[in-house]
C-alpha positions in Angstrom: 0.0 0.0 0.0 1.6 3.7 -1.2 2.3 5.5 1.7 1.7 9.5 2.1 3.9 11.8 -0.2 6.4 14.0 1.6 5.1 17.2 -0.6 1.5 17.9 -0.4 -0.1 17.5 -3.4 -4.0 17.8 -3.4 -6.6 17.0 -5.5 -10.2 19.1 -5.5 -13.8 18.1 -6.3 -16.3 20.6 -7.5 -20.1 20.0 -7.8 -23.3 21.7 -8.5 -26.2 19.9 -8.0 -28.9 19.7 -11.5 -31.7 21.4 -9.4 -29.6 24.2 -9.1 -31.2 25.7 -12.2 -35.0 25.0 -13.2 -35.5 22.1 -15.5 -38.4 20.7 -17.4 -39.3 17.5 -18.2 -36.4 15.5 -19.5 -34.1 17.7 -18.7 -35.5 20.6 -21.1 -34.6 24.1 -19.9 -38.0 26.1 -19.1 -39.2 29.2 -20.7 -39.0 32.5 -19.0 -42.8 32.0 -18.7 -42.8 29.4 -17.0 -39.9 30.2 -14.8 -42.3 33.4 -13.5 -44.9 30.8 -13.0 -43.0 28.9 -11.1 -41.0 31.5 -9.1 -43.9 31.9 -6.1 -43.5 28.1 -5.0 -39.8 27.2 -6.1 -37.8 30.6 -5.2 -33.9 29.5 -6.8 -31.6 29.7 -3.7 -28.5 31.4 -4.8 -25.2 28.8 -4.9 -22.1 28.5 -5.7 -20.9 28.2 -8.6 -18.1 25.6 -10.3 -15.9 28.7 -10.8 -16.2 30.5 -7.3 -15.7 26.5 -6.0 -12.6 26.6 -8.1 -11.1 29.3 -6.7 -11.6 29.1 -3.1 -10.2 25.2 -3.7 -6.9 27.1 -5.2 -6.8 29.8 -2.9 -7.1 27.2 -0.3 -3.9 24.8 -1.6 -1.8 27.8 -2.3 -2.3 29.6 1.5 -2.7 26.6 3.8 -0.8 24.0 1.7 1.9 25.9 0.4 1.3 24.4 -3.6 -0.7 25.4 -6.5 -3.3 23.0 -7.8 -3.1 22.0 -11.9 -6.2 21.3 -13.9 -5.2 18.3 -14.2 -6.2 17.8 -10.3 -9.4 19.5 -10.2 -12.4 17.2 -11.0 -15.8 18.7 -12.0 -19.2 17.5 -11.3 -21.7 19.4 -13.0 -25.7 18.7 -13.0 -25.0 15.4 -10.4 -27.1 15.4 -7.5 -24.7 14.9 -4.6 -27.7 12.2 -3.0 -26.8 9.4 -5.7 -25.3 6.0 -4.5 -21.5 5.3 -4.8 -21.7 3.4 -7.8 -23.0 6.3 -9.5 -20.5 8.8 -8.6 -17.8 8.0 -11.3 -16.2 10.9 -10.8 -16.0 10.4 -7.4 -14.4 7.2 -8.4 -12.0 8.4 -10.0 -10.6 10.7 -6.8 -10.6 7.1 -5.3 -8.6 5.4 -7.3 -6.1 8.0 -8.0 -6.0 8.6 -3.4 -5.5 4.9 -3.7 -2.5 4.8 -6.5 -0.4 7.1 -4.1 -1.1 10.3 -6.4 -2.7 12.6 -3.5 -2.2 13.7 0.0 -5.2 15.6 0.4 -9.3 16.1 -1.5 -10.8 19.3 -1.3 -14.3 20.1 -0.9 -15.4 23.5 -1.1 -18.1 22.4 1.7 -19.3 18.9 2.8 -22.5 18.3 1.2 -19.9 19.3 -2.4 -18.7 15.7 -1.7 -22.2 13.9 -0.3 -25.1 14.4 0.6 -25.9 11.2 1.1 -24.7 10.2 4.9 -23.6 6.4 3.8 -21.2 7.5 0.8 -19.4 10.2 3.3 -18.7 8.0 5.3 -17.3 5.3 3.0 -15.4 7.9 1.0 -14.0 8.9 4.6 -13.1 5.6 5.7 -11.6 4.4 2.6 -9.3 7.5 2.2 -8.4 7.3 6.4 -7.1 4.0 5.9 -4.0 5.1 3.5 -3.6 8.6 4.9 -5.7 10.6 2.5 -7.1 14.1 4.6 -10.6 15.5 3.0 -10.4 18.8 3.8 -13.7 20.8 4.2 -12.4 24.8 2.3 -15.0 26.6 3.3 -15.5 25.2 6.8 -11.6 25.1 7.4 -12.0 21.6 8.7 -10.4 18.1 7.7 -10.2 14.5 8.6 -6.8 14.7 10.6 -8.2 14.3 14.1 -11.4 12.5 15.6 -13.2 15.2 16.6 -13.2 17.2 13.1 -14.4 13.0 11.6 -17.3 13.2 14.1 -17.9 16.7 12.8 -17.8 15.6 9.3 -20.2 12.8 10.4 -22.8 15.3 12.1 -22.9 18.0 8.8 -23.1 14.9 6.8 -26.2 13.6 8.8 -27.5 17.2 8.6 -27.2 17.1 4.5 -28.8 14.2 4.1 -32.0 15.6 6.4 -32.0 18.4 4.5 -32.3 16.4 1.3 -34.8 14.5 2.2 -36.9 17.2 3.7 -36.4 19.1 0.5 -37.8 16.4 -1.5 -40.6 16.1 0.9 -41.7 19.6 0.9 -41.3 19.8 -2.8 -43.7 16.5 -3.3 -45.9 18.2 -1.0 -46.0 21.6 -2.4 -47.0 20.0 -5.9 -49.8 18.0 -4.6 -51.2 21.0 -3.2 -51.0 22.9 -6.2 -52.4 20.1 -8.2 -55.3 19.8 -6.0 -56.0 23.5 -6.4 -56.0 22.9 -10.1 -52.3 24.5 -10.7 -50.0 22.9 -13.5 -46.6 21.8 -11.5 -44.9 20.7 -14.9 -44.0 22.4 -18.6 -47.4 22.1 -20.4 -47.7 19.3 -23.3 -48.0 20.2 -27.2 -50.2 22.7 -27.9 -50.4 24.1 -24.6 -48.2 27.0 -23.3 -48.2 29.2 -19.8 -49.5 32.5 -20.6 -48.0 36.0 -19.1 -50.3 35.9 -15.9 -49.5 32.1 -15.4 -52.2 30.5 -16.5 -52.5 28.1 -19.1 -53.8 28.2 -22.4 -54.0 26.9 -26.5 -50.3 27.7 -27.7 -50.6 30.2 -30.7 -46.6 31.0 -31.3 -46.1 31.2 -35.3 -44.2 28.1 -36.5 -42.4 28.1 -39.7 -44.8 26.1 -41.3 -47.2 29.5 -40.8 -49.6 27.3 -38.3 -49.4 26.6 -34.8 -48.9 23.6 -32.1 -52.6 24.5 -31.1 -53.6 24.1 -34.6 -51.7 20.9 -34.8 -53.3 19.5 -31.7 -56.5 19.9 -33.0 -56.1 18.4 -36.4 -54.5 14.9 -34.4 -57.5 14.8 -32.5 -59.7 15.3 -35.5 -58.1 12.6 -37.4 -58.4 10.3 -34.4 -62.1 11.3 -34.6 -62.0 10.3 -38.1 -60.9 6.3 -37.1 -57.2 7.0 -38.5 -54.5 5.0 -37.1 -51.7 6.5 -34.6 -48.9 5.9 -37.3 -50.3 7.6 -39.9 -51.2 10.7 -37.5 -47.6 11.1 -36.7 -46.4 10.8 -40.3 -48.6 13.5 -41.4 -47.9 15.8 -38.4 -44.0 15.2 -39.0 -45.1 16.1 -42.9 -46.7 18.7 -41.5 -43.5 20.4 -39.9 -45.0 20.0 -36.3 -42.3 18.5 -33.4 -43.1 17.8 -29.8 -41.7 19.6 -27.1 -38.6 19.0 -27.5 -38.1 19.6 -30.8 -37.9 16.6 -31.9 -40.0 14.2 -34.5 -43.0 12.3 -33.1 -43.4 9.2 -32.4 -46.8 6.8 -32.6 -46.2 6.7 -27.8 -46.2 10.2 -27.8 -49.1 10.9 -30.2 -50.7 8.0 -28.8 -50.0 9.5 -25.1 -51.4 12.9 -26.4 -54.3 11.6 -27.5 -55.4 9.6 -24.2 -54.1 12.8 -21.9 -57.0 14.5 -20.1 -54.9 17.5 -19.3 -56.5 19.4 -22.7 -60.0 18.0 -21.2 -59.2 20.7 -18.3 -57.6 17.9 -15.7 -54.5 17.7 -13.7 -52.8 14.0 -12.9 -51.9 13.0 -9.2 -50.3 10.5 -9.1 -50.0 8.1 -5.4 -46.3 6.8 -4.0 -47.4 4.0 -1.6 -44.8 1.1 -1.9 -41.8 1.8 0.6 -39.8 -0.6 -1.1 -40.1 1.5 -4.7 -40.7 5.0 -3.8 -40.8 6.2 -7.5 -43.4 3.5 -8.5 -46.3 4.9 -9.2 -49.4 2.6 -7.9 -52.6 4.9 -8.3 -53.3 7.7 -10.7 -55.7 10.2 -9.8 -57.0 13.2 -12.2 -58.3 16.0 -10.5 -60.5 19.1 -12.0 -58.0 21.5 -13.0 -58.2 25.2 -13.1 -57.3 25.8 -16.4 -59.8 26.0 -19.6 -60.1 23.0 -21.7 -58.4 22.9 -25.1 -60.5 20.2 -26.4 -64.4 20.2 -26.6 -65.7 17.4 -24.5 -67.5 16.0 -27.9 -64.7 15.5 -29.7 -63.1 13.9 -26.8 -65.6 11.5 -26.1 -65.2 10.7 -30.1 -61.6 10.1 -29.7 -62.4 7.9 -26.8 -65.0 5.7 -28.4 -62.0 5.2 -31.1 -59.1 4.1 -29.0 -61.1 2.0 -26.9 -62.6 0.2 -30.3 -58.8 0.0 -31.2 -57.8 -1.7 -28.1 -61.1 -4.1 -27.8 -60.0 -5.2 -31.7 -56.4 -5.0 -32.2 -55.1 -8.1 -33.3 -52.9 -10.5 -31.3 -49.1 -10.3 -32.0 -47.0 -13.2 -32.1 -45.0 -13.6 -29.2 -43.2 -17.2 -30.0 -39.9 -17.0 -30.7 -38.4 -17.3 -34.4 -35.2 -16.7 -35.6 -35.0 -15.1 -39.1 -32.0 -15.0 -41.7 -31.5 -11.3 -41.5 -33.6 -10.0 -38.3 -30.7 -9.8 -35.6 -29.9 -6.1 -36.2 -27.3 -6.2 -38.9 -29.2 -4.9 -41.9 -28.7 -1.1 -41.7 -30.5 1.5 -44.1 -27.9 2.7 -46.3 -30.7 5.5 -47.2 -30.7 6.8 -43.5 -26.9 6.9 -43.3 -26.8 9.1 -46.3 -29.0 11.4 -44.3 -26.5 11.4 -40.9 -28.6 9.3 -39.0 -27.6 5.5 -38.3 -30.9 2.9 -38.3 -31.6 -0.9 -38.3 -33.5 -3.2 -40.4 -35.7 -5.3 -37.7 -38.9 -8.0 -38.4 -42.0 -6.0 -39.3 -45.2 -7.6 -38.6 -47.4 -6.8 -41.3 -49.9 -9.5 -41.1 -50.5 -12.5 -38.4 -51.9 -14.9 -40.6 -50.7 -18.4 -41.1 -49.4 -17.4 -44.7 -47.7 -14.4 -43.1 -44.2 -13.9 -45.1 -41.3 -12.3 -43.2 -40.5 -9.2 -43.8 -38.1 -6.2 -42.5 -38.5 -2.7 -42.9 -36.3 0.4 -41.3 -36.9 1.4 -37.9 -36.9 5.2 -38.8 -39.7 4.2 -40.9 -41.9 2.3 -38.2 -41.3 4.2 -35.1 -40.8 8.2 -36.7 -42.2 7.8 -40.5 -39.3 9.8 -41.9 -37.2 7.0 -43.9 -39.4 6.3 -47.1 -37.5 3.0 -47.7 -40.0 0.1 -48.5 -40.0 -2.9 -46.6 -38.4 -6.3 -48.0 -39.8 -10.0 -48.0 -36.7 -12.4 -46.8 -36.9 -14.4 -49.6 -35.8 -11.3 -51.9 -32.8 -11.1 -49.2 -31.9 -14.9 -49.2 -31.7 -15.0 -52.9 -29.7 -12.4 -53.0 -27.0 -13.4 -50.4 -27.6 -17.2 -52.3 -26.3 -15.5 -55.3 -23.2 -13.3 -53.5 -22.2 -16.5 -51.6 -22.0 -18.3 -55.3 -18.7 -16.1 -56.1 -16.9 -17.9 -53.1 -14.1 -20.3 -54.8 -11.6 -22.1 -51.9 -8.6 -23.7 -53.3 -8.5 -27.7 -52.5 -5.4 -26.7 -50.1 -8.2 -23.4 -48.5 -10.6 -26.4 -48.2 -8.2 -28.6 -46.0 -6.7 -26.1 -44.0 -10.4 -25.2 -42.6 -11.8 -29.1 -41.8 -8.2 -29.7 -39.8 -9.1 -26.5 -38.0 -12.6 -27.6 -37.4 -11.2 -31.2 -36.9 -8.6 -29.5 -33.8 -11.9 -27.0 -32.9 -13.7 -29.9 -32.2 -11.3 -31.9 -30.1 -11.1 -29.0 -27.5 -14.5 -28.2 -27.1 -15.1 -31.9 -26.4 -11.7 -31.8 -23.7 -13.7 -29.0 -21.8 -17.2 -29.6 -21.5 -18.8 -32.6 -20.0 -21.2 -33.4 -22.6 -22.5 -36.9 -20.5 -23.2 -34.6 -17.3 -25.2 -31.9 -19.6 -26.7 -35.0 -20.8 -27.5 -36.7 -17.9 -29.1 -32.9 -16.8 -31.1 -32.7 -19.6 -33.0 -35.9 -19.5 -33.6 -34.9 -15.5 -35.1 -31.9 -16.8 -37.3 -33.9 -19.1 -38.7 -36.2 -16.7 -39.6 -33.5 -14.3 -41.3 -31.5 -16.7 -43.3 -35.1 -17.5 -44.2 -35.4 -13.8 -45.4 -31.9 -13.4 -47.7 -32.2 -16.8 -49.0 -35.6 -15.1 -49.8 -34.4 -12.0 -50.7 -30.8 -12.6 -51.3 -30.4 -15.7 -54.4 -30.0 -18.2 -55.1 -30.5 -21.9 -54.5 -26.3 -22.5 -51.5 -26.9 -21.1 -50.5 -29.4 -23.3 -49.4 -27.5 -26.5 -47.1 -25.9 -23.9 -45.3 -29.3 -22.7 -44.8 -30.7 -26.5 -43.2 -27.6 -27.5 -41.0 -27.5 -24.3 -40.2 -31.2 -24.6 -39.3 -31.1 -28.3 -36.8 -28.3 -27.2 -34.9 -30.3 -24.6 -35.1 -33.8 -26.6 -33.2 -31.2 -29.8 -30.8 -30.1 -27.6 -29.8 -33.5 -25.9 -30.0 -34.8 -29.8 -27.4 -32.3 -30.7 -25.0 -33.2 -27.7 -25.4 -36.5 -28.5 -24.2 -36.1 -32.0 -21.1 -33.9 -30.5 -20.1 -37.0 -28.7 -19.5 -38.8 -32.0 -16.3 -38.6 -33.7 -16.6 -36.7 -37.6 -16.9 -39.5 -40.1 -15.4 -39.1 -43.2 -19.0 -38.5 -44.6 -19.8 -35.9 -42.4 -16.1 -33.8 -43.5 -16.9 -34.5 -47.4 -20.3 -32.6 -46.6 -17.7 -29.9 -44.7 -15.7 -30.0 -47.6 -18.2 -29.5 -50.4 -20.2 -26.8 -48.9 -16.9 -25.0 -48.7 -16.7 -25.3 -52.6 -19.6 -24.0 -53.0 -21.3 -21.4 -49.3 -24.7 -21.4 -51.4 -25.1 -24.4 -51.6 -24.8 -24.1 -47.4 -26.8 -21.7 -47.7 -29.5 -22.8 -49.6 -30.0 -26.4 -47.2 -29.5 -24.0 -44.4 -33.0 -23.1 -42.3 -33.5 -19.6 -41.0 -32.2 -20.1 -37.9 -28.6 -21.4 -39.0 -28.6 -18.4 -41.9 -29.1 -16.1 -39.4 -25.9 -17.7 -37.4 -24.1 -17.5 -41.0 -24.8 -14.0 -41.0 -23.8 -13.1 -37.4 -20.5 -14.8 -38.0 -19.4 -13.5 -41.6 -20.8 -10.3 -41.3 -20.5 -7.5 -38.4 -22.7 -4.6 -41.0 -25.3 -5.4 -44.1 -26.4 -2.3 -45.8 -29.6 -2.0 -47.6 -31.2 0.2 -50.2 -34.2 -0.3 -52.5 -34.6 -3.7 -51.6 -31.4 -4.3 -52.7 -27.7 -5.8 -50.4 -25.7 -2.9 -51.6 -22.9 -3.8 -49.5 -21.3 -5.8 -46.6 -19.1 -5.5 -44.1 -17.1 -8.8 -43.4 -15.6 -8.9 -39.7 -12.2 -8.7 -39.1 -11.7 -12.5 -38.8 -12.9 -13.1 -42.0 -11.8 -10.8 -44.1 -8.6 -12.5 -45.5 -11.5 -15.5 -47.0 -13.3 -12.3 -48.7 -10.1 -12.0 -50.9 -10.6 -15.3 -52.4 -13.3 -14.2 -54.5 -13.5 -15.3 -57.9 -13.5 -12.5 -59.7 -12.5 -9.6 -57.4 -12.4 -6.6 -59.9 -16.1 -7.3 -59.8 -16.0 -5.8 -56.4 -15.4 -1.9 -55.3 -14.0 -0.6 -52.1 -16.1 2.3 -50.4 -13.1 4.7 -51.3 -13.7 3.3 -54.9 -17.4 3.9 -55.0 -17.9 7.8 -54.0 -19.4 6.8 -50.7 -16.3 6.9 -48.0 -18.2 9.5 -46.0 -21.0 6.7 -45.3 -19.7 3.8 -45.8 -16.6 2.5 -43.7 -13.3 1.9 -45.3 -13.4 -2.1 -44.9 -17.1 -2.2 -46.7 -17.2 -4.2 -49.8 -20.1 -3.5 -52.5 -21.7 -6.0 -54.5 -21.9 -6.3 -58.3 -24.7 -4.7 -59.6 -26.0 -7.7 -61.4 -26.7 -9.2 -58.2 -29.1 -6.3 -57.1 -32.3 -7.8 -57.8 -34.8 -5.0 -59.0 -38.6 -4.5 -57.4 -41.7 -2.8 -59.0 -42.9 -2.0 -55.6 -42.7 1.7 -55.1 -42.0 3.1 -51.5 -44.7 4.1 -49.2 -46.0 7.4 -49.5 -47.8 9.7 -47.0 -51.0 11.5 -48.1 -52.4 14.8 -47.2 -55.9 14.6 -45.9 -57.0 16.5 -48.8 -55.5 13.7 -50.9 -57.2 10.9 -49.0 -60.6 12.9 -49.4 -60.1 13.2 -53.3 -59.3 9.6 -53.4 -62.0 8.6 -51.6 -64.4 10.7 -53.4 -63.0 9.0 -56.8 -63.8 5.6 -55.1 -67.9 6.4 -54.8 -67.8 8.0 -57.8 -66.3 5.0 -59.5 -68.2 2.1 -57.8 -71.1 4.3 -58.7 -70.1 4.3 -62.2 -70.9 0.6 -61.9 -67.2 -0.7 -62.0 -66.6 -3.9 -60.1 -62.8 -4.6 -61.1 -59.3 -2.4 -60.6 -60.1 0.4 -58.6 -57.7 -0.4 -56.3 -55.3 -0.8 -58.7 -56.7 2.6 -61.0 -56.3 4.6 -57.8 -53.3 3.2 -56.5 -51.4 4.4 -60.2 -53.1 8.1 -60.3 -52.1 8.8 -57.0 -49.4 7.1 -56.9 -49.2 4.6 -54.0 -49.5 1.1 -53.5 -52.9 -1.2 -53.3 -52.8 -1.8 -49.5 -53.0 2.4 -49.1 -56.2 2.9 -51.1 -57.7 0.0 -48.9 -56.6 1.5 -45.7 -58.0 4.4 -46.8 -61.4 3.1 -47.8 -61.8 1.1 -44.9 -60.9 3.9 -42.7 -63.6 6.0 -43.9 -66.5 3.2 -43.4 -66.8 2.9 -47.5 -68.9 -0.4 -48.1 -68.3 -2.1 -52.2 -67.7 -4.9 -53.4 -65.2 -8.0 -52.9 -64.7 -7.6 -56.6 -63.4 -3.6 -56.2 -60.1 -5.1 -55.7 -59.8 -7.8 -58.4 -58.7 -6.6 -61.6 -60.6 -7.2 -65.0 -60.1 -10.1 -66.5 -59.5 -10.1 -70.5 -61.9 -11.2 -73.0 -62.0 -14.9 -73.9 -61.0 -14.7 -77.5 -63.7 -15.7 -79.8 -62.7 -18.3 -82.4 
């Protein structure tokens, strides 16, 4: 253990506390209106700054110590509430670690609750630094850790800090109860809402740059909830509308669907209860209370937007929940379209229909949670094809071919010299019978489904350590050998599950566009096999292709000629007026008395797919025909 350091050379820790200045929600900075508004209940006590700590820190080292203090020794904490555990203090941590490595004599705090006011983490920090010879030296207080009676001071202001904390918190909790149960607003107002100059609150009419307003946005959401329309495509056409939330940021289907379920526009306040001791943040009853402010929202359209989310939520149809494993669905597909924009998103499993025929698909997360990529979504099979045909221009020399089954022979070998495959065996089948017993004794025929599909689990899993056990025949490595010669022929007897394990291994980055594998990125361990290609001038290098400002240095991009091309044309957001005028065509034409290709006559003049024009329709209650949707067949040719 480092003992103490003839010279004195201290280190200092600085803090200011995040309630120090008036926040928002999420951290947003409140408006000057709302700072007045809040001003009567939560006056802001006057601090000390990180710079005034600084100083009296240095002033401090220089006078009483006899040495200047460097930059490089003065640790800042700024917006970290001095009540969080240990484990969240990390720069706290860091004074630790460095008293610990024999780099300081003594830590300076400008006062004690600068260091903790949380009693328990004083007290360690004291402890831990008393054991090697560390002083913490209170600036402002002129008191240290050198002798007991300034530790049990120490001890008492801590105690003191931590009441003070608490009592804080409890007065604050209580102060906005009472203001909620006299109708007053505690929080920044939600979108379309703003505090007014006298403090209260009311519709917020600031000009946007779209020349419309938040208020005006609100009420067009809720009119189009009225109207039966679906939370995404709500927050697609407020986002085309140049509307953002509070933040500024895009929306997003929560927080239009959280907007359109709050009764703070119906003229009500939310309390919410803190009962549980053990979690004091859970929330376990919510309360909404009459407020005092005027309601933004008239209480019929309200009660319309109510009937329609409850209808939603009575019908919406069950998701899958069973696990599957797809070819490209663990996160490696990124949207090359995205990345050209600055903004980095992943390809994941889009559910776009639970039926037993249901294909798999993927589709951009920018594009299912914010509606702002317009890149369409892509079946699997379009993907497997393609990566069938990249993995075709693989060619492994015999002498490539042998080096890999020895290494898989030697691989092999080890794994089986370090696990115990009889006791995971023997484990296994233990687990089996058990599960047996309980289905015999407890179980039901509901149940039953249930046990198969765990049974069948355990019985593949003790199949596949069975067949570990088994030295490779010389079968089993010509197999190896021949779907080295040729990956897509691997990958074409592969099942999803093991091409989505070929695709974890070979590739750490797929990048997608139109429907199309533009590139890959091989991971470093394989990229001496992706020189082995057949015919490499085929290939370009990111530097080679005009895009080594999205793309990283070690991406490869396919061929063209194995981009396969799509008809389907990416989705499209309509304005309301557009839907009206296509929905208007729709009577007009089933009044006409045609039965066959509107869908598909609509879909081309407006330019969208099929599946839009039926949303719409069925959106807006329109009753036709079966037939509305099938196109005309061609005359029989008379001979």
């Amino acid at each position: 253990m480092p003992g103490p350091l003839k010279v004195p050379r201290p280190c200092a820790l600085v803090r200011i506390s995040k309630e120090k200045a008036p926040r928002g929600r999420r951290g947003r900075a409140m408006s000057k209106a709302e700072q007045r508004h809040m001003a009567a209940d939560q006056p802001l006590q006057k601090g000390w700054s990180l710079q005034e700590q600084e100083v009296a820190c240095r002033t401090y080292a220089e006078k009483t110590l006899g040495v200047s203090l460097p930059d490089v020794d003065v640790y800042r904490e700024d917006g970290v509430s001095g009540g969080k555990k240990m484990s969240q203090r990390k720069v706290l941590q860091a004074i630790l670690e460095g008293c610990k490595a024999g780099h300081y004599t003594h830590v300076l705090l400008h006062q004690v609750d600068r260091g903790a006011r949380r009693l328990r983490t004083l007290l360690e920090v004291i402890d831990d630094l008393s054991e090697i010879g560390v002083v913490v030296v209170s600036v402002l207080d002129n008191k240290s850790t050198a002798t007991a009676s300034d530790i049990a001071w120490f001890q008492m202001v801590g105690m003191m800090a931590e009441w003070q904390r608490n009592r804080t918190g409890e007065q604050i909790k209580a102060m906005q109860h009472g203001r909620r149960r006299e109708g007053l607003p505690t929080s920044p107002c939600p979108f379309g809402a703003r505090y007014l100059d006298d403090g209260t609150v009311g519709p917020d009419d600031t000009p946007l740059d779209n020349g419309s307003t938040n208020y005006t946005g609100l009420q067009l959401a809720f009119a189009w909830r009225a109207e039966g329309r679906s939370f995404r495509n709500i927050t697609g056409c407020l986002n085309a509308a140049g509307y953002r939330s509070t933040l500024g940021r895009l929306m997003n289907d929560a927080s239009v669907a959280y907007m359109l379920s709050n009764r703070f526009y119906l003229g009500e306040l939310r309390l919410n209860t803190h009962d549980d001791p053990q979690h004091p943040n859970r929330v376990t009853q919510t309360e909404w209370l009459p407020g005092a402010h005027t309601p933004l929202i008239a209480a019929d359209l309200w009660r319309s937007v109510e009937a329609v989310n409850t209808q939603r939520s009575q019908h919406r149809q069950p998701v899958n929940l069973a696990a599957r494993t797809y070819s490209f669905g663990s996160g490696t597909v990124r949207c090359l379209a995205c990345l050209k924009r600055g903004t980095v998103s992943n390809y994941h499993i889009f559910h776009t229909s639970h039926q037993a025929t249901w294909s798999p698909s993927i589709a951009c997360s920018s594009r299912i949670t914010q509606h702002v990529c317009t890149e369409p979504s892509v079946s699997l099979r379009v993907l497997d094809q393609q990566m069938q045909q990249f993995l075709s221009l693989f060619q492994l020399d015999t002498e490539t071919r042998r080096e890999l089954v020895s290494a898989y022979l030697e691989d092999q070998q080890q794994r089986l010299q370090v696990r115990n495959i009889k006791t995971e065996i023997a484990a296994l089948q233990a687990k089996l019978r058990r599960l047996r017993m309980a289905f015999v004794e407890y179980g039901n025929e509901d149940e039953r489904d249930d046990y198969e599909r765990q049974r069948r689990t355990i019985l593949l899993s003790i199949a596949e350590l069975e067949q570990l056990q088994q030295t490779p025949q010389e079968a089993d490595m010509y197999d190896l050998s021949a779907y080295l010669a040729d990956l897509s022929r691997l990958w074409e007897d592969a099942d999803q599950a093991q091409r989505a394990r070929i695709v974890q291994a070979l590739f750490s980055d797929i990048y997608l566009e139109s429907r199309q594998i533009v590139a890959v990125r091989p991971r470093a361990e394989w990229a001496p096999l992706f020189a082995t290609f057949s015919k490499p001038d085929q290939f370009a290098t990111a530097d080679q292709s005009g895009l080594e400002n999205v793309l990283p240095s070690d991406a490869i991009l396919l061929p063209r000629s194995l981009r396969l091309a799509q008809s389907r044309k990416p989705y499209v957001y309509l304005t309301p007026e557009q839907e009206q005028d296509m929905a208007q065509r729709y009577v007009v034409l089933l009044k006409a008395g045609q039965r066959g290709g509107i869908y598909a006559e609509l879909a081309r003049d407006f330019g969208v797919h099929e599946n839009t024009v039926q949303r719409v329709v069925h959106d807006r209650g329109l009753t036709g025909t079966a037939d509305a949707k099938r196109r005309p067949r061609p005359a029989k040719a008379v001979c």
